[in-house]
N, C-alpha and C positions, 0 to 999 in steps of 0.2 A: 504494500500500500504506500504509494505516497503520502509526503506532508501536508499541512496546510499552509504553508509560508512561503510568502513568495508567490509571482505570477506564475503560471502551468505553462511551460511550453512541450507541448506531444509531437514528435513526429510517426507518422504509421504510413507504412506498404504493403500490396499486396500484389503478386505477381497473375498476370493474366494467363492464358492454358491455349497450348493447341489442344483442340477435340481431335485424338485420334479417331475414333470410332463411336459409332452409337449416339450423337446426337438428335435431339430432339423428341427421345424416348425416354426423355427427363421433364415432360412439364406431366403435373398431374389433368386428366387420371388417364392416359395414355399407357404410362406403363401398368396400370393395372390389367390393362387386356394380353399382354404380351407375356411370352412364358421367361423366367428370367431376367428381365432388362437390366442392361449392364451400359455405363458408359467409360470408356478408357477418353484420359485426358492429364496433359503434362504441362505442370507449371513454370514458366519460361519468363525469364529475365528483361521482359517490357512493363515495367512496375506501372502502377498508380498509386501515385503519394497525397496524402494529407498532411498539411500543417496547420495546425491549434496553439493560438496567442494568447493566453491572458495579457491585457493591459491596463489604463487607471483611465482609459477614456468612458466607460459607462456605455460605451457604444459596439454595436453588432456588424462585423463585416462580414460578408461573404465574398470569397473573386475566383474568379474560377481561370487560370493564367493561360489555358489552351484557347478559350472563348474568348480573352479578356472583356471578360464581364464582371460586375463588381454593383454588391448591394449594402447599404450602410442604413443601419435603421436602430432604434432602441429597444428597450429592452417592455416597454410599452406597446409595442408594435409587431409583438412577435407571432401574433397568433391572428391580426390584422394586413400584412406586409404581405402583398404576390410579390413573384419571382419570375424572370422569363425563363425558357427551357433549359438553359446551361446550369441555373441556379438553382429549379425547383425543387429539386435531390435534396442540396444542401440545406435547403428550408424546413424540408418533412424533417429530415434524418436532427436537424438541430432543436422542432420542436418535439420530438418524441422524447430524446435525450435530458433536454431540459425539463420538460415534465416531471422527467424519472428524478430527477437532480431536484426540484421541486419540493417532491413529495416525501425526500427523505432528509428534507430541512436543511440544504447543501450549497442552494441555492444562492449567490450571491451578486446581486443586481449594479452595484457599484462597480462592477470588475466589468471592464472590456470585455470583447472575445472576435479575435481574427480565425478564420477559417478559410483556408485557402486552397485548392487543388493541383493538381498536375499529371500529366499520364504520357507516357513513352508510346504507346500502343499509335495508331492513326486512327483518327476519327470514322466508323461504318467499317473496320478491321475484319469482324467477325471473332476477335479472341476474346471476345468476353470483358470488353473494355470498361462498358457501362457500367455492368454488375460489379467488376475488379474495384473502379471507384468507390462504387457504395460501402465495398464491405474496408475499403482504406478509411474510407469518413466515419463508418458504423466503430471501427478498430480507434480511432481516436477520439470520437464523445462519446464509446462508452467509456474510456478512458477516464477522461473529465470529468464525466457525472459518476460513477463508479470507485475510483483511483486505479484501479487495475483490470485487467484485459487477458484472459488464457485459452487462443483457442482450440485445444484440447477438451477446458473444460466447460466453453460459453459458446462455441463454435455453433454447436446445429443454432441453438437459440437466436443466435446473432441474426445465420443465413435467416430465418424466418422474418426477421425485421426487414431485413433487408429486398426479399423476395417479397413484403405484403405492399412493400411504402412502394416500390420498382414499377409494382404492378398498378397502382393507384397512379402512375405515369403515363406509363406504356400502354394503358387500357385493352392490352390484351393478356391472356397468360403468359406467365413468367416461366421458364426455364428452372433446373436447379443448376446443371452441372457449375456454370461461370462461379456461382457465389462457394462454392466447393474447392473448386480451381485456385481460386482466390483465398480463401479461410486457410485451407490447409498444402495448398502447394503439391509438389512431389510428383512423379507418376502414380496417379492413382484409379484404382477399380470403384466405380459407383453402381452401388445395386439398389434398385428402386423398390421399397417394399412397401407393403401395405402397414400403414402405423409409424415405420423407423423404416431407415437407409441403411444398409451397410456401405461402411470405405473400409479400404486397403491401401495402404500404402505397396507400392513394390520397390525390391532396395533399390538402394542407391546406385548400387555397379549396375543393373539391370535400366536404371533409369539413363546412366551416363552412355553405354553402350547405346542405348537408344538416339538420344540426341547425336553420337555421332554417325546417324545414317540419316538423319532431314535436315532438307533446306525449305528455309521458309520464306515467302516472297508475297509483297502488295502489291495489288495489279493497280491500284491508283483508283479503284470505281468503288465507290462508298456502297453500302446497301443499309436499308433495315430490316435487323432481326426479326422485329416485332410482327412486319407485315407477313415476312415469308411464313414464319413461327402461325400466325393465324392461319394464312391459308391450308396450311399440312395438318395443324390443329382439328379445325372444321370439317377436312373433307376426311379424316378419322374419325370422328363422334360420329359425320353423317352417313358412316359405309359407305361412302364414294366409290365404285369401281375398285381396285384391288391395290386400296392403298394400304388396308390392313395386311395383306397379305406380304405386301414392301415390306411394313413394318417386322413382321415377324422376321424377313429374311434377315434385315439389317438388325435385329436382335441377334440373331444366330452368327452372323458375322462378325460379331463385336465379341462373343462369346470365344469363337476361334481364337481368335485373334488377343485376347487375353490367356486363353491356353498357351497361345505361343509364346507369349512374353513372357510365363512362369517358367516355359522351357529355354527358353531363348531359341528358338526356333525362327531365326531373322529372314529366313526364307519364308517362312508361314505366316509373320505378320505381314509382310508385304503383299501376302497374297492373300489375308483378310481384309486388311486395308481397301486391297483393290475393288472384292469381291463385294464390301461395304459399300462401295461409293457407286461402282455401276448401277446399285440398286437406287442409293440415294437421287444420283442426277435424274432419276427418271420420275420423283415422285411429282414433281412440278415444274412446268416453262422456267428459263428463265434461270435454275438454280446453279448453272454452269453460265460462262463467257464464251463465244468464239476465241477467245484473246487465251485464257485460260485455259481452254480444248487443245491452243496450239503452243500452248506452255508445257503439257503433258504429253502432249505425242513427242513433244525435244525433247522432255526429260528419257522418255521410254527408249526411246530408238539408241540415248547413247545409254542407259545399261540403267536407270531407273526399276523397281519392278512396281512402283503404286504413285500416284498423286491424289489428293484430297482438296475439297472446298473448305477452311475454319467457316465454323458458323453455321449460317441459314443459309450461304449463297446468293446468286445474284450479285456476287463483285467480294469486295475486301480479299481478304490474304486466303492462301494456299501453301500446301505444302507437297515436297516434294520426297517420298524414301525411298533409301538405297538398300540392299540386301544383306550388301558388305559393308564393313569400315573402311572407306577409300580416298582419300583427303584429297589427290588427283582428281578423280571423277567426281566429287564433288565439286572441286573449282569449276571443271570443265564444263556441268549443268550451269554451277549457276551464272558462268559468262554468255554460256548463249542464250539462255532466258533471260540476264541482263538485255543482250544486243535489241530484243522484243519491244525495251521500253517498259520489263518491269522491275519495278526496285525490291533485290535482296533486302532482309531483315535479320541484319544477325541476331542472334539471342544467346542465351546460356541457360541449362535447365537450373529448376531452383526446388530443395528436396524439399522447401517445408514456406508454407502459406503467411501467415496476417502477419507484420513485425511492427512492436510498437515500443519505442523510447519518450522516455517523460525524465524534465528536467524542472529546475526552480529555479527562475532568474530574479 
């Protein structure tokens, strides 16, 4: 627990995730109809930071330094005050926080508070940019209002904050994997259950192996999650044509393909991977690029065995894996899908999720 003396300064990160596999058989109740549902996903070194100011101004800032946009209002106003789109996160997540800080007498009106954002990820990415935000903001007012932070042992609870306030946004349903990705990092196995989730972590050597067989690259074309996420959403509840039957396949793929990865079997994730995504790109128009189609036939033809869409698709990042550990043939992809016009994204995998430092100035 922190003191009480002194202004709080927090800083909190959390790392955004490529979705290996099994996406979007993460929002409820999707996975309840699927036998299994599993999503693999590894948390990657494009952070989303929060920083939190106590000051002696009395006064409420919010700025969000990707948007630059920026909201100053008091402490009067905090339940009165809109926000435009870049900010409104920061507003929910601040008065839920404050509530909580309220209610257990902690509350001090007199004190400043800057809150400020930043994220590495690029805006419409597909890695779970928005969510990563939230649970960095979520990682530093609970900070605040609380003194302490463990997501080991506040984590599911948090995600749920964070997935109720998202979704009060995004006015469609919410996803989990991202806020998972983000709490706790790592390569890890999400199992969708009825009541509780099970995770798993997989080690670390298995995790770093991994990362040195993808390259990950933005094709420059923003999407929204929210919209694709609905239309896959709907035309599953409405039995549309045989989108359940996608679904199952691409449960079953994800399933492989986590087999593999306990075995290390790098030739078999590749070939889940693949077998995952053929099914994916077909569930809707649109969920693939020309530009991106012709990203993956380069990668394939010089010795690629899988390429992936991150996300819902329809633009933002992709990924590219290799079978083998080959640092040659890695350059050698990612320069000709450079030459294409689209820009590499380095990253580093990151084994463990939310990080939060608090000081006293």
């Amino acid at each position: 627990m922190v003191t009480e003396t002194g202004n709080l300064q927090i800083t909190s990160r959390a790392p955004t995730r490529i979705d290996l596999a099994g996406g979007t058989v993460d929002i409820w109740p999707i996975y309840l109809f699927l036998k299994n549902p599993t999503t693999l996903n590894l948390g990657i070194s494009l952070f989303a930071e929060t920083q939190l100011e106590e000051n002696d101004s009395g006064k409420i800032q919010l700025k969000s330094a990707d948007q630059g946009d920026e909201l100053i209002f008091g402490w009067d106003e905090l339940n009165s005050v809109t926000a435009g789109p870049s900010l409104v996160l920061h507003l929910k997540f601040l008065r839920h926080f404050a509530k909580e800080k309220t209610l257990s007498g902690r509350l001090n009106r007199s004190k400043g508070l800057k809150l400020s954002t930043s994220a590495k990820s690029p805006a419409g990415a597909g890695l779970g940019g928005s969510s990563t935000l939230s649970i960095s903001m979520i990682g530093a007012l609970a900070t605040w209002s609380r003194g302490s932070v463990d997501p080991l042992r506040d984590g599911e609870r948090l995600i749920e904050i964070a997935r109720d306030t998202e979704t009060t946004v995004i006015q469609v349903p919410a996803g989990l994997q991202d806020y998972y990705g983000a709490m706790f990092g790592g390569l890890q196995s999400l199992r969708w259950r009825v009541g509780v989730h099970e995770r798993t972590w997989h080690s670390e050597e298995t995790l770093t192996q991994l990362k040195d067989r993808l390259l990950l690259f933005y094709s420059g074309q923003s999407r929204n999650s929210g919209i694709n996420n609905w239309a896959l959403f709907k035309a599953f509840i409405d039995q549309q044509g045989k989108v359940r039957d996608q679904f199952a396949s691409i449960a079953e793929a994800t399933q492989r393909a986590e087999q593999c990865l306990i075995a290390r079997d790098w030739t078999g994730v590749g070939q889940a991977i693949a077998a995952e995504w053929e099914v994916r790109r077909t569930l809707a128009p649109g969920i693939s690029t020309p530009e991106m189609d012709h990203a993956f036939d380069t990668a394939r033809a010089l010795g690629a065995s899988a390429g992936k869409i991150c996300g819902a698709g329809g633009g933002g990042c992709f990924f590219v894996y290799l079978p083998e550990n080959n640092p040659a043939l890695k350059n050698k992809i990612q320069a000709e899908i450079e030459k294409q016009g689209i820009r590499p994204l380095p990253f580093e995998a990151v084994p463990r999720g939310l990080e939060v430092q608090v000081k006293r100035a």
